[in-house]
VEXFI-341647 format. One record per residue (C-alpha): residue number from 1; residue in one letter; y, x, z. Coordinates in nm, 2 decimals. Layout:
N
> nr;rest;Y;X;Z
> NUM;A;Y;X;Z
...
END
This chain:
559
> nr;rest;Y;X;Z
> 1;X;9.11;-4.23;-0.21
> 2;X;9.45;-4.18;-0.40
> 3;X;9.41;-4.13;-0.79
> 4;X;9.71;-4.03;-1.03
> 5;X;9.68;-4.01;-1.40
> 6;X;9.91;-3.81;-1.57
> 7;X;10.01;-3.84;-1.92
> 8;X;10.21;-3.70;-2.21
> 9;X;10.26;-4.04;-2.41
> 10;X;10.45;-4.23;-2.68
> 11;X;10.80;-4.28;-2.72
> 12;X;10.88;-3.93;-2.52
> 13;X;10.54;-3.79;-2.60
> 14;X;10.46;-3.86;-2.94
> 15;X;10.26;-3.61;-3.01
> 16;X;9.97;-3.43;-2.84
> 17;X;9.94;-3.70;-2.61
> 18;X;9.69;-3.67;-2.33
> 19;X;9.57;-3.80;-2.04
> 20;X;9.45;-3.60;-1.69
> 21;X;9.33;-3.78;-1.32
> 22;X;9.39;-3.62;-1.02
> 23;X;9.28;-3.73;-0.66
> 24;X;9.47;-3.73;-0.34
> 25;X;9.36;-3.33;-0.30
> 26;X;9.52;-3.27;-0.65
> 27;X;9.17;-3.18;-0.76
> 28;X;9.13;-3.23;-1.16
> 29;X;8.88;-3.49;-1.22
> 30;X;8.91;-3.49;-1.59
> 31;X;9.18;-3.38;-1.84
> 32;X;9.14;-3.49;-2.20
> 33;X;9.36;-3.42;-2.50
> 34;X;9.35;-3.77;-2.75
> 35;X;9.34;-3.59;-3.00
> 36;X;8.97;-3.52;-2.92
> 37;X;8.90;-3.91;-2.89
> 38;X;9.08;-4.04;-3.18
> 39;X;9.00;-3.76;-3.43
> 40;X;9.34;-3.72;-3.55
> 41;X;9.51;-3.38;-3.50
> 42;X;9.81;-3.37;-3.27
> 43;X;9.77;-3.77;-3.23
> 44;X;10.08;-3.85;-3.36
> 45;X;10.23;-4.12;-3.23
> 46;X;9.94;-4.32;-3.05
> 47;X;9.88;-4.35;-2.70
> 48;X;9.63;-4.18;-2.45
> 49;X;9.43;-4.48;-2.47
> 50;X;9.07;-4.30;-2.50
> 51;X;9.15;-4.00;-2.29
> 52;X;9.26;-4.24;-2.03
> 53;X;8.95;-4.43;-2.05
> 54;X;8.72;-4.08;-2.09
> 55;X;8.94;-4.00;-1.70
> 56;X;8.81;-4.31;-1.55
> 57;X;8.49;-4.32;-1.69
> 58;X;8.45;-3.91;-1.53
> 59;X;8.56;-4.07;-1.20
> 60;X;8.41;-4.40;-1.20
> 61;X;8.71;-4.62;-1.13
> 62;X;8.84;-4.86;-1.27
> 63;X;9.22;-4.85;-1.39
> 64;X;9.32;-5.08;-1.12
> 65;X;9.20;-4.87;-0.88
> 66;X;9.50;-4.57;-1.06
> 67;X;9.80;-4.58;-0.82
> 68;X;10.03;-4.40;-0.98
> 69;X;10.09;-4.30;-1.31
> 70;X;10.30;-4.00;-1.40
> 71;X;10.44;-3.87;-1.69
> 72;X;10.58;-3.59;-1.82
> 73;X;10.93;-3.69;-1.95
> 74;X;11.25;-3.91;-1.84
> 75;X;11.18;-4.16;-2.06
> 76;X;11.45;-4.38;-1.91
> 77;X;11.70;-4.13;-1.99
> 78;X;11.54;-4.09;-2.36
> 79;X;11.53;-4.43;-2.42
> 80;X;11.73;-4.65;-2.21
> 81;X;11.70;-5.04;-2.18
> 82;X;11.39;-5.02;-2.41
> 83;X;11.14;-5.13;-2.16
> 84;X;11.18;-5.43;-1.90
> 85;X;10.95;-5.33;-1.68
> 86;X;10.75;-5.06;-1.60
> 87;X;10.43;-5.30;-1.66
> 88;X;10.56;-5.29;-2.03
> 89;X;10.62;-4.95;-2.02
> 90;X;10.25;-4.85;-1.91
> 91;X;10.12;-5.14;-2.18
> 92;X;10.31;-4.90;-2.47
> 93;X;10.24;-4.58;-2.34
> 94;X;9.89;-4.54;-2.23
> 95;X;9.76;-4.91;-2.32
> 96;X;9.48;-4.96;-1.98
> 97;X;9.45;-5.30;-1.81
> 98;X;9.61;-5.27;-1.49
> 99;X;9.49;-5.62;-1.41
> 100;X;9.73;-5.76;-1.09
> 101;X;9.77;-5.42;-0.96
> 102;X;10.03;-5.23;-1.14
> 103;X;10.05;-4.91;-1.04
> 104;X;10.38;-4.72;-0.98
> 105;X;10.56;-4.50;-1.27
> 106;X;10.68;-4.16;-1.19
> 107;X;10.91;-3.96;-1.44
> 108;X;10.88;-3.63;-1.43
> 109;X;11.10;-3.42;-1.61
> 110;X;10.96;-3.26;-1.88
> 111;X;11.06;-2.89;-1.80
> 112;X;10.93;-2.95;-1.43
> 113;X;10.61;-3.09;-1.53
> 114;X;10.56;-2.81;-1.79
> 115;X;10.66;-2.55;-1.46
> 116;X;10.40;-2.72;-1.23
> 117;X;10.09;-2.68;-1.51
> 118;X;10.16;-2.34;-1.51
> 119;X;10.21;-2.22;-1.15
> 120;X;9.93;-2.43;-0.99
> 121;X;9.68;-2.36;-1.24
> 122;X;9.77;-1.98;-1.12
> 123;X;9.60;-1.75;-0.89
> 124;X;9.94;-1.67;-0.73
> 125;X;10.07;-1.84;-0.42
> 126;X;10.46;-1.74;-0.56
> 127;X;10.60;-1.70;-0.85
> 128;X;10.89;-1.71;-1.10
> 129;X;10.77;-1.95;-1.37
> 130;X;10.96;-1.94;-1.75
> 131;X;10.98;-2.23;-1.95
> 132;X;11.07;-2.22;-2.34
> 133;X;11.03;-2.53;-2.56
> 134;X;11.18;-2.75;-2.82
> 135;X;11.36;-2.88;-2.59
> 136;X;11.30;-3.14;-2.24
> 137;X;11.57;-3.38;-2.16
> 138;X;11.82;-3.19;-2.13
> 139;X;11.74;-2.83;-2.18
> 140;X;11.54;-2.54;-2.39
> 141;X;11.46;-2.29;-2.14
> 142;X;11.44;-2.27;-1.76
> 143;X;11.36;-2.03;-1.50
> 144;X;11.23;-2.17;-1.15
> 145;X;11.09;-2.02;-0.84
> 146;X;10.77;-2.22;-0.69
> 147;X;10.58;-2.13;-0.36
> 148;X;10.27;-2.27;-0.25
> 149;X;10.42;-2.53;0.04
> 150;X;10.76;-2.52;-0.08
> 151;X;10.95;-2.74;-0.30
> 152;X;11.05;-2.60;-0.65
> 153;X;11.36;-2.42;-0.71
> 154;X;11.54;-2.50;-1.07
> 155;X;11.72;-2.11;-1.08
> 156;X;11.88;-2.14;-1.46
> 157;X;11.87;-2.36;-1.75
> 158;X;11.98;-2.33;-2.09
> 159;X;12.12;-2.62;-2.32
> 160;X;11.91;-2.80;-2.59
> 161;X;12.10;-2.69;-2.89
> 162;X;11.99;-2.29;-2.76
> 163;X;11.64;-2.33;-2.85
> 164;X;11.36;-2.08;-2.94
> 165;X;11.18;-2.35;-3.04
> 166;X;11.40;-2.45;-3.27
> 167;X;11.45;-2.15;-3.46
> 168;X;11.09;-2.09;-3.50
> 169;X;11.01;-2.43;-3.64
> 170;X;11.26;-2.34;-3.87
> 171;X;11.10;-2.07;-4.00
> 172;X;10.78;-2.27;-3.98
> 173;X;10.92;-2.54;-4.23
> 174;X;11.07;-2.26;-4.45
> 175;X;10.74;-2.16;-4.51
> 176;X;10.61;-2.47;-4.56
> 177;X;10.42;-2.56;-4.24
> 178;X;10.47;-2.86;-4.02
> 179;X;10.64;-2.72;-3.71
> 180;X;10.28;-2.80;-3.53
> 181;X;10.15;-2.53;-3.74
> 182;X;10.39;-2.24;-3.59
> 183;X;10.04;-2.02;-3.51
> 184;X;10.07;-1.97;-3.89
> 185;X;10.40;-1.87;-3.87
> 186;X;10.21;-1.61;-3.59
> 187;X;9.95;-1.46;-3.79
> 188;X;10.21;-1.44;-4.12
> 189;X;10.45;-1.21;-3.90
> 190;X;10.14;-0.96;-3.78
> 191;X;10.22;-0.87;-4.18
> 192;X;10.59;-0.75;-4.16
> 193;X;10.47;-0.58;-3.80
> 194;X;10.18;-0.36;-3.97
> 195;X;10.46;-0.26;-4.31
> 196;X;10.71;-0.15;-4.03
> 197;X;10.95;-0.44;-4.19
> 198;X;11.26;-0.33;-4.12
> 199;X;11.49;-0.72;-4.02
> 200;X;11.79;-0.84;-3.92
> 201;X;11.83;-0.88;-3.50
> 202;X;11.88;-1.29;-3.50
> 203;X;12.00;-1.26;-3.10
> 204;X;12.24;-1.06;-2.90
> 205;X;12.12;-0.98;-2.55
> 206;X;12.38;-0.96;-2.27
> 207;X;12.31;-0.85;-1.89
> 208;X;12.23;-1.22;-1.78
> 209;X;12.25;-1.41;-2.08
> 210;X;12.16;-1.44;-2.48
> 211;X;12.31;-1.53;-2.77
> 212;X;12.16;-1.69;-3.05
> 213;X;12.31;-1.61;-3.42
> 214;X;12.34;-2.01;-3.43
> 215;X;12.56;-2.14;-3.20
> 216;X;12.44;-2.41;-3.02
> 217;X;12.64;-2.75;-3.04
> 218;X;12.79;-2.98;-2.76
> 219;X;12.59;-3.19;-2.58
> 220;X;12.58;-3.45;-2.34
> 221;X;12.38;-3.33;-2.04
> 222;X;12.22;-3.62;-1.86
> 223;X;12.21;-3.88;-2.10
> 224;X;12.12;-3.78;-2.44
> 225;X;11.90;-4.02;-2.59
> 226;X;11.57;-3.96;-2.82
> 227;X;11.77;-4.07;-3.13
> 228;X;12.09;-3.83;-3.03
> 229;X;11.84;-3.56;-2.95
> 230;X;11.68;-3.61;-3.32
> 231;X;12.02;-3.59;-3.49
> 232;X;12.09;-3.28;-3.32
> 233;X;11.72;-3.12;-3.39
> 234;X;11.75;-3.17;-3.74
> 235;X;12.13;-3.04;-3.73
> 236;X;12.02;-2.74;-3.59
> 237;X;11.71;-2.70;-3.75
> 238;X;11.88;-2.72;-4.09
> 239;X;12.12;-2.46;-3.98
> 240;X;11.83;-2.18;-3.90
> 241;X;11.71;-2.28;-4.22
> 242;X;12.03;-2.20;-4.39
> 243;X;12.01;-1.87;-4.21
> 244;X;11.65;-1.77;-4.34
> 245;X;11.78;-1.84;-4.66
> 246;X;12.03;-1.63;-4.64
> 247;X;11.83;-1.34;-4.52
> 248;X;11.57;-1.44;-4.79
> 249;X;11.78;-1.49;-5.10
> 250;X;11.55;-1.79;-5.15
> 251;X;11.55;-2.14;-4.99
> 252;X;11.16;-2.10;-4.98
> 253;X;10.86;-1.93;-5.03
> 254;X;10.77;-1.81;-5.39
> 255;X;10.38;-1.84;-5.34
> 256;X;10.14;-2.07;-5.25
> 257;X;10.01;-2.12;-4.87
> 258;X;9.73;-1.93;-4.94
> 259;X;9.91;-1.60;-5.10
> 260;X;10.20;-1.62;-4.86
> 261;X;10.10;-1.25;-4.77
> 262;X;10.20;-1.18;-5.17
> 263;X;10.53;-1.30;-5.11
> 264;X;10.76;-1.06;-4.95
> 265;X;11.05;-1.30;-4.86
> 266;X;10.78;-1.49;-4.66
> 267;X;10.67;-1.22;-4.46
> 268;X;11.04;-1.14;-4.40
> 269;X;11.12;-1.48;-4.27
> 270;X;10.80;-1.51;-4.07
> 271;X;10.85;-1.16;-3.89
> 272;X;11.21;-1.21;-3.83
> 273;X;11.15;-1.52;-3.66
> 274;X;10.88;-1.35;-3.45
> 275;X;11.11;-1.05;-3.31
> 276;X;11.40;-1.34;-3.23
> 277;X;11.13;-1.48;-2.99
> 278;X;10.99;-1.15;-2.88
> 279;X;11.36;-0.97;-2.79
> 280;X;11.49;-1.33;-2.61
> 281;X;11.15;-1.37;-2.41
> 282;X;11.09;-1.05;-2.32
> 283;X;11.46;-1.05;-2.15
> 284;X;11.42;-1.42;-2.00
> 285;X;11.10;-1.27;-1.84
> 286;X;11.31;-0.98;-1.68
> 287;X;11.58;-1.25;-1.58
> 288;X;11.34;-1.46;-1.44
> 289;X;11.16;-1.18;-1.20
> 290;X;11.48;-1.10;-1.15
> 291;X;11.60;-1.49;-0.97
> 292;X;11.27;-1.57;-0.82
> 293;X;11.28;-1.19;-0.67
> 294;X;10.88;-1.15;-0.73
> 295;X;10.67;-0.98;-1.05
> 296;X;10.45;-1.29;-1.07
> 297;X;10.56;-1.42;-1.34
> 298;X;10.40;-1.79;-1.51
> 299;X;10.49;-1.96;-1.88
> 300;X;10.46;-2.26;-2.03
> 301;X;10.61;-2.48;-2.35
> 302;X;10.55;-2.47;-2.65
> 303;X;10.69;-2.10;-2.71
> 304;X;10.43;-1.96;-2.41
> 305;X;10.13;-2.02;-2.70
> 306;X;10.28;-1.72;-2.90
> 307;X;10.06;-1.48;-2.82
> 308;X;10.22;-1.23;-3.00
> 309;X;10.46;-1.25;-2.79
> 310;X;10.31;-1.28;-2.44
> 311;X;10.10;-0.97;-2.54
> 312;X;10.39;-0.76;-2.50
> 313;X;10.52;-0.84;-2.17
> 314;X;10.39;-0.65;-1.84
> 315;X;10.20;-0.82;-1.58
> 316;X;10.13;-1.00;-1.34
> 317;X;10.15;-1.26;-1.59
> 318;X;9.95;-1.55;-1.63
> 319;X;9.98;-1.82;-1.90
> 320;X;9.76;-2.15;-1.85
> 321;X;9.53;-2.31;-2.11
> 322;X;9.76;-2.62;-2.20
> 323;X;10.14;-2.42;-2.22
> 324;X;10.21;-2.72;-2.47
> 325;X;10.31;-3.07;-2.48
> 326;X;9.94;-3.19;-2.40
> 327;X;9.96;-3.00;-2.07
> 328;X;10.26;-3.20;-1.91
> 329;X;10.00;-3.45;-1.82
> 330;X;9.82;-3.20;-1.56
> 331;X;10.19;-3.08;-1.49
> 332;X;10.33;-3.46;-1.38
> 333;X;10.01;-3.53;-1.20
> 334;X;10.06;-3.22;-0.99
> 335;X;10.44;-3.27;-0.93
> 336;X;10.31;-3.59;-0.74
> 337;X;10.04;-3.40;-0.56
> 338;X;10.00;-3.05;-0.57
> 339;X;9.66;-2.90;-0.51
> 340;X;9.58;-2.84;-0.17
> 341;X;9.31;-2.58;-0.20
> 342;X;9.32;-2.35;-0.51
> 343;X;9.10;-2.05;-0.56
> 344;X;9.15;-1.89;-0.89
> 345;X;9.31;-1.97;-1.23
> 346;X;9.21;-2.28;-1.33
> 347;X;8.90;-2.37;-1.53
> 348;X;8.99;-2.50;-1.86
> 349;X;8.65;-2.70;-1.90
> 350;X;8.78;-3.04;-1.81
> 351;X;8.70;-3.24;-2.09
> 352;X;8.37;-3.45;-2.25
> 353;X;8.04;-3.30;-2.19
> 354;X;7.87;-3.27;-2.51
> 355;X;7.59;-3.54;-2.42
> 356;X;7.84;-3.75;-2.21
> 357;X;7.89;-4.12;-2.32
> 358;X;8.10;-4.15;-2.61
> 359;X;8.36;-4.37;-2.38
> 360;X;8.60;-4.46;-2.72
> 361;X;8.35;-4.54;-2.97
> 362;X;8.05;-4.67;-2.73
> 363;X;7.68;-4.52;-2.72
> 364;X;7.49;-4.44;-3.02
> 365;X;7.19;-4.31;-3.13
> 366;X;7.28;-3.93;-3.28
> 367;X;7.16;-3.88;-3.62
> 368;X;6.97;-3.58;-3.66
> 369;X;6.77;-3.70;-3.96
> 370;X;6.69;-3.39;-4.25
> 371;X;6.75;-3.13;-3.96
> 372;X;6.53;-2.88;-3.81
> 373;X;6.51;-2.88;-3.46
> 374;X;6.38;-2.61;-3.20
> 375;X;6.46;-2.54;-2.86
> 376;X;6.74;-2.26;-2.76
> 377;X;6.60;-1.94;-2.75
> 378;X;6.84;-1.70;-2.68
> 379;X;6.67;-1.39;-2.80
> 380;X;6.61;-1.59;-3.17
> 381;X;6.97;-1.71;-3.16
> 382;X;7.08;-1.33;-3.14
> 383;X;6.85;-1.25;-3.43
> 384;X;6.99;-1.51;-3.63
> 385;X;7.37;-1.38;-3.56
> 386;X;7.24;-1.00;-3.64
> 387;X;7.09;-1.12;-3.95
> 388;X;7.47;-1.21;-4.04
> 389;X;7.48;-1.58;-3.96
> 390;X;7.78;-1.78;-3.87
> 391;X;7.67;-2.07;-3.67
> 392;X;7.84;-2.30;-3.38
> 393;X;7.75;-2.41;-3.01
> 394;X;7.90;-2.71;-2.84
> 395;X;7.77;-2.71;-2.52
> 396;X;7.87;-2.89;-2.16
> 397;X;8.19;-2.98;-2.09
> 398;X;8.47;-2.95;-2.35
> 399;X;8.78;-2.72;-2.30
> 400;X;9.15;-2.83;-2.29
> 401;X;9.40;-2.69;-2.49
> 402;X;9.40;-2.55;-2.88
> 403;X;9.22;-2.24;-2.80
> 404;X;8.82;-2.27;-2.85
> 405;X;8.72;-2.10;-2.54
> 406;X;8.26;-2.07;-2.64
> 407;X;8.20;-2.48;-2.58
> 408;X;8.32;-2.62;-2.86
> 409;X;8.34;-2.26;-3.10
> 410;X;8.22;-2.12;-3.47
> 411;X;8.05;-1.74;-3.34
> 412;X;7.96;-1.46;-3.58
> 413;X;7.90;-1.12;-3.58
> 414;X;8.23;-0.93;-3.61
> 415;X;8.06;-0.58;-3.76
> 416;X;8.25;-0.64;-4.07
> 417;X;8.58;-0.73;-4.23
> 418;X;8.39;-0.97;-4.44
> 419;X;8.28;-1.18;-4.16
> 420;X;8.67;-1.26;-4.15
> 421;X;8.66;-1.37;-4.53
> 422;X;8.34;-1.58;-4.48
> 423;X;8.45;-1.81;-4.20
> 424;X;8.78;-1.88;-4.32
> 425;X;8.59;-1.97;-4.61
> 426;X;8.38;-2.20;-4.41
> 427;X;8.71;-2.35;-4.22
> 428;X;8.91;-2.38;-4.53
> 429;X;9.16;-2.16;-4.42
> 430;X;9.35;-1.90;-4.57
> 431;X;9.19;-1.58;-4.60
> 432;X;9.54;-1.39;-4.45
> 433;X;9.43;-1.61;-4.10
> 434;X;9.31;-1.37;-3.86
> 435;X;9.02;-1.43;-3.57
> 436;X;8.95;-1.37;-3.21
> 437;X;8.68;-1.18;-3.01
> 438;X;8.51;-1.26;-2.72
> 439;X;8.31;-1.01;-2.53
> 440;X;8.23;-0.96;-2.15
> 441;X;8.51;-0.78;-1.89
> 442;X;8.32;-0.43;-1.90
> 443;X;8.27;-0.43;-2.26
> 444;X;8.66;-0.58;-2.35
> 445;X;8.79;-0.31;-2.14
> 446;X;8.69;-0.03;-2.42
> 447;X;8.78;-0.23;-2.70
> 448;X;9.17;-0.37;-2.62
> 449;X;9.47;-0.32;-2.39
> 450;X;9.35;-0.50;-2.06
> 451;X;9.51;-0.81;-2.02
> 452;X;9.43;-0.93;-1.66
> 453;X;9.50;-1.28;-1.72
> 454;X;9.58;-1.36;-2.08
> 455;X;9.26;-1.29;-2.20
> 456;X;9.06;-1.62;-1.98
> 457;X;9.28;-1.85;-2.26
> 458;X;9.31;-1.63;-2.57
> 459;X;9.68;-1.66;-2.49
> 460;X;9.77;-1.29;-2.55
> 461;X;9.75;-1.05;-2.83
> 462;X;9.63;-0.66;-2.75
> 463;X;9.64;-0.41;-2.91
> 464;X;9.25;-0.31;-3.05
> 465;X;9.12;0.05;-2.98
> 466;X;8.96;0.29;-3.20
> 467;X;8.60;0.19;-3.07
> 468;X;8.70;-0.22;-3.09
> 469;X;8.86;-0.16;-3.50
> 470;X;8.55;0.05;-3.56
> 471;X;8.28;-0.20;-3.41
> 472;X;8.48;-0.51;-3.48
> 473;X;8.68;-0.53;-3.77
> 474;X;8.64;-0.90;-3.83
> 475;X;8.81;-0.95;-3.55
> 476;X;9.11;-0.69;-3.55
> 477;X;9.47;-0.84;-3.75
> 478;X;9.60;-0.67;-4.00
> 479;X;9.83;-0.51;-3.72
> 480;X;9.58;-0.35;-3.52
> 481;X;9.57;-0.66;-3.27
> 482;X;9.34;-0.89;-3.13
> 483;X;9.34;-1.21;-2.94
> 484;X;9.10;-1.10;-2.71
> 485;X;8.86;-1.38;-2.46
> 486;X;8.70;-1.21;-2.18
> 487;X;8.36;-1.45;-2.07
> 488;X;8.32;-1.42;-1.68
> 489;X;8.00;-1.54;-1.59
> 490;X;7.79;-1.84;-1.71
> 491;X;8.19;-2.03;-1.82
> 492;X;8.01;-2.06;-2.17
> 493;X;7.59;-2.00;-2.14
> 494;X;7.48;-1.99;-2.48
> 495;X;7.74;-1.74;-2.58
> 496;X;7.74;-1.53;-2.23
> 497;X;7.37;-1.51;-2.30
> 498;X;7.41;-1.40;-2.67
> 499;X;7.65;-1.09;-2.56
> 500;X;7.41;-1.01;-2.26
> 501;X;7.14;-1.01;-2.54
> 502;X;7.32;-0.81;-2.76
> 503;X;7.40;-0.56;-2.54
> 504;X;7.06;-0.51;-2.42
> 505;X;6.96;-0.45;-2.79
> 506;X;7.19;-0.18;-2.79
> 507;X;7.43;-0.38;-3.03
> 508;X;7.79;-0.39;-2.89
> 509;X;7.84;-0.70;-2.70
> 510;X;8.17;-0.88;-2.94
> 511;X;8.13;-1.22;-3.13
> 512;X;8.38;-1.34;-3.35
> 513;X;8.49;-1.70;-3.16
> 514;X;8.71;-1.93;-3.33
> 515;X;8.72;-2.36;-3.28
> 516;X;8.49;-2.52;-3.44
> 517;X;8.66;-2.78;-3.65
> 518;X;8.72;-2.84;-4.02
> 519;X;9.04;-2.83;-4.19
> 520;X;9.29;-3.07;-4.06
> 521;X;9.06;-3.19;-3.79
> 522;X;9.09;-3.14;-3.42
> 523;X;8.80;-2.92;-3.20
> 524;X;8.46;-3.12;-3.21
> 525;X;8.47;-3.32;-2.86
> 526;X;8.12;-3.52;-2.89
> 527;X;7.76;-3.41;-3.00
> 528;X;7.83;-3.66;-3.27
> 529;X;8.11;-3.49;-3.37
> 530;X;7.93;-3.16;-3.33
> 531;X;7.64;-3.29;-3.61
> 532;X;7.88;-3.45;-3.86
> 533;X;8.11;-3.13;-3.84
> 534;X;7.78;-2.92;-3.86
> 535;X;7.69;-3.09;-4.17
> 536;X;7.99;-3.10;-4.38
> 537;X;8.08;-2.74;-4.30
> 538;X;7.87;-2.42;-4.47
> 539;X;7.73;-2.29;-4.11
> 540;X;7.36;-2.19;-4.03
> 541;X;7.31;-2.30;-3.74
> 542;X;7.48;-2.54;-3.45
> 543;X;7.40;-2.48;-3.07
> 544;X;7.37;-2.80;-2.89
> 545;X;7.33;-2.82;-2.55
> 546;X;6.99;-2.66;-2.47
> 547;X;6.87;-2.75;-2.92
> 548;X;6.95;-2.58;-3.19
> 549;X;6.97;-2.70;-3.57
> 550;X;6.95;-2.55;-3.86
> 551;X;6.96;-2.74;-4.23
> 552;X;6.64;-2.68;-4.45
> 553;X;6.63;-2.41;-4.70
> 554;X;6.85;-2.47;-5.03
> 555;X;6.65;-2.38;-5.33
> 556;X;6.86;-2.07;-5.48
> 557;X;6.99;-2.03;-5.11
> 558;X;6.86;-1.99;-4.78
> 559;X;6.96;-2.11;-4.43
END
């Protein structure tokens, strides 16, 4: 049997580093973001080390038994001379014992491994596939045509310096937020949408082409390195920032994170980014139907998680699960050995399951003490959630990517806007953060605009209809959108169960679903994780595998 691990990994991928094994089929074995494993959010900087290990572990194998290892950047190009051999390389990056066995080291470049996540996790057999980042190597956006059999056609690239990505983490930092954060810079904009803001066009569209209000600068194609890169980033980052604060009249926000939605120059900024990326993608969509001459159209980078954005385009679209940098791994995995067999998008629960072996931290007894414990009973779990409590589930196997897709989630009754309030509350958020729904196919069509792909992920806003803003309003932005999840199946049990449930006691069939995590923290990946987020956080009840817990009643409060 062949195995490849792929990996996003230190010095080219420093951050959201991850780690995904393949087989000789290009079946998925495991995928793991080390974020998950190390407990740090966006794992800045360190190595795949525990996802690695979680891979193996999945498989069985040892990592001598690995014979090749791909990643999802040139990092020769990036950093040139830095590493001897690629046995030193592989010691940095990802940090397994090889023993005598090395295996080989396989650059992928990163725009062609971000193509390859997106178009074999698919259901189409062609497609024209976008790709809108930071930046790769050597580039910000491409456009490539890939066919099941066929090699991969690069169709059109466009230079670093001409980024999307850029522009928006410049509003991002503007605002205050680390450019990892750019989902706030999202939600903030939804507030300039619903006021009918009025801003400034930041891109001038042309037949084939676009033009960004800042000029890109020259570049060397081909052999930029990391540190040029940099200089060039924060060149051009500092320029966009010059530009908001122009438009603003203010070099910054003039209210705290949490009243940004007071602040009027905030909202400007944020929204005005948001239409630059929703005029330039919605035309590097059209261009890229129009080289790869077919409507199926695939994204990925960074850009592809703004689902404002990707709400507004026209189908056949599909978006996968991991459009960021964590997703390369899957994508340079595949570019070594596509799958052979595929039959459906792919299914984004990859990861630990939640009474798995905790394979970075080593077994241990789970501490349950001062809980109550019963066993899941789907018709009291429903009563609980109609009584108005916000609870969690973590459940099988985790899913990849940032979106909580009912393993690893914090559910609630949507009925009213003060749902919203309370489980920001509970997350530590800011109360101008919006939520998602989740509901079953029949039911979602009659609440939102039917997304026929976008909705598996949460990857695509829609617009809520009279029925979905009158039975869920905790769930419904303060633009009239959503970010819907349709549930096929038994994908998630305890919360499929809990919307067939509610539906059969004539109560729509909608749950608020958003990650269960506390501030600053990644998605819960273990059960140990599960109980010490369950405890520190206000929620009244946790789901956990086929258990629930609830915390004894509070005198002067219940649970």
């Amino acid at each position: 049997m062949t195995w490849i691990l792929g990996v996003n990994a230190p010095p080219t991928g420093w951050h959201d580093s991850a780690a995904c094994l393949i087989n000789g089929d290009g079946e998925i074995i495991a995928f793991s973001e080390e974020e998950r494993c190390n407990r740090h959010r966006h794992s800045l900087y360190r190595k795949p080390l525990g996802a690695a290990r979680f891979c193996l572990a999945q498989a069985g194998i040892p990592a001598a038994d690995i014979d090749v290892v791909a990643l999802g950047w040139d990092s020769e190009q990036l950093y040139p001379r830095r590493f001897a051999t690629d046995a030193e390389f592989l010691a940095y990056a990802v940090g397994l014992d090889f023993g005598d066995r090395s295996p080989e080291v396989v650059r992928v470049p990163h725009h062609q491994a971000h193509a390859a996540s997106s178009f074999y996790a698919s259901p189409f057999s062609e497609a024209g596939v976008l790709v809108i980042d930071g930046h790769g190597e050597n580039e910000s956006s491409t456009i490539w045509t890939y066919k099941d059999g066929a090699e991969p056609r690069l169709e059109r690239t466009w230079q670093r310096t001409a980024s999307l990505g850029y522009a928006y983490d410049a509003a991002s930092t503007w605002l205050g937020f680390s450019f990892l954060n750019a989902g706030k810079t999202m939600g903030l904009a939804a507030y300039g949408r619903a006021a009918r803001l009025p801003v400034e066009s930041l891109v001038d569209i042309e037949a084939d082409d676009f033009r960004l209000a800042v000029e890109p600068l020259a570049e060397r194609h081909g052999s930029a390195t990391a540190e040029q890169i940099k200089e060039q980033y924060d060149a051009v980052v500092g320029r966009w920032r010059e530009r908001y604060t122009k438009i603003a009249g203010a070099a910054g926000p003039g209210a705290p994170e949490e009243a940004l939605t007071e602040d009027p120059n905030a909202i400007l900024v944020a929204y005005t980014a948001q239409r630059l990326i929703e005029e330039t993608v919605t035309h590097l969509a059209a261009l890229t139907r129009k080289a790869s001459g077919v409507e199926q159209l695939c994204l990925s980078g960074g850009v592809a998680l703004n689902c404002s954005t990707n709400g507004t385009l026209p189908g056949p679209l599909y978006v996968p699960p991991v459009p960021h940098d964590a997703g390369v791994a899957l994508g340079a995995a595949w570019t070594v050995c596509p799958p052979r067999r595929r039959t459906g998008p792919l299914s984004p629960y990859l990861g630990t399951d939640i009474h798995g072996p905790d394979h970075v931290n080593g077994p241990a007894a789970l501490d349950t003490s001062g809980l109550i414990r019963r066993d899941l009973d789907i018709d009291e779990l429903t009563t609980l959630l109609l009584d108005g409590r916000v609870g969690a589930v973590a459940q099988g196997r985790a899913e990849v990517g940032p979106r909580a897709l009912c393993r690893r989630s914090i559910i609630a009754i949507p009925n009213t806007a003060d749902v919203n309030t309370r489980v920001n509350v509970i997350k530590n958020r800011e109360q101008w953060r919006p939520f998602a729904g989740v509901t079953r196919p029949g039911y979602g069509a009659r609440l939102w605009e039917q997304q026929e792909h976008l909705s598996r992920y949460m990857l695509g806003a829609a617009k809520a209809t009279e029925l979905g803003r009158h039975v869920a309003p905790g769930v419904v932005h303060v633009d009239g959108t959503t970010r819907p999840q349709v549930l096929h199946g038994d994908e998630a049990p305890a919360v499929g169960a809990v919307l067939d449930s509610l539906q059969r006691h004539g109560v729509p069939p909608v749950l608020l679903n958003t990650s269960f995590n506390d501030k600053g923290e990644p998605v819960v990946d273990t059960a140990a994780d599960a109980l010490h987020s369950f405890r520190s956080m206000d929620l009244d009840f946790l789901v956990l595998g086929d258990e629930v817990y609830r915390k004894p009643k509070q005198r002067g409060g219940a649970h």
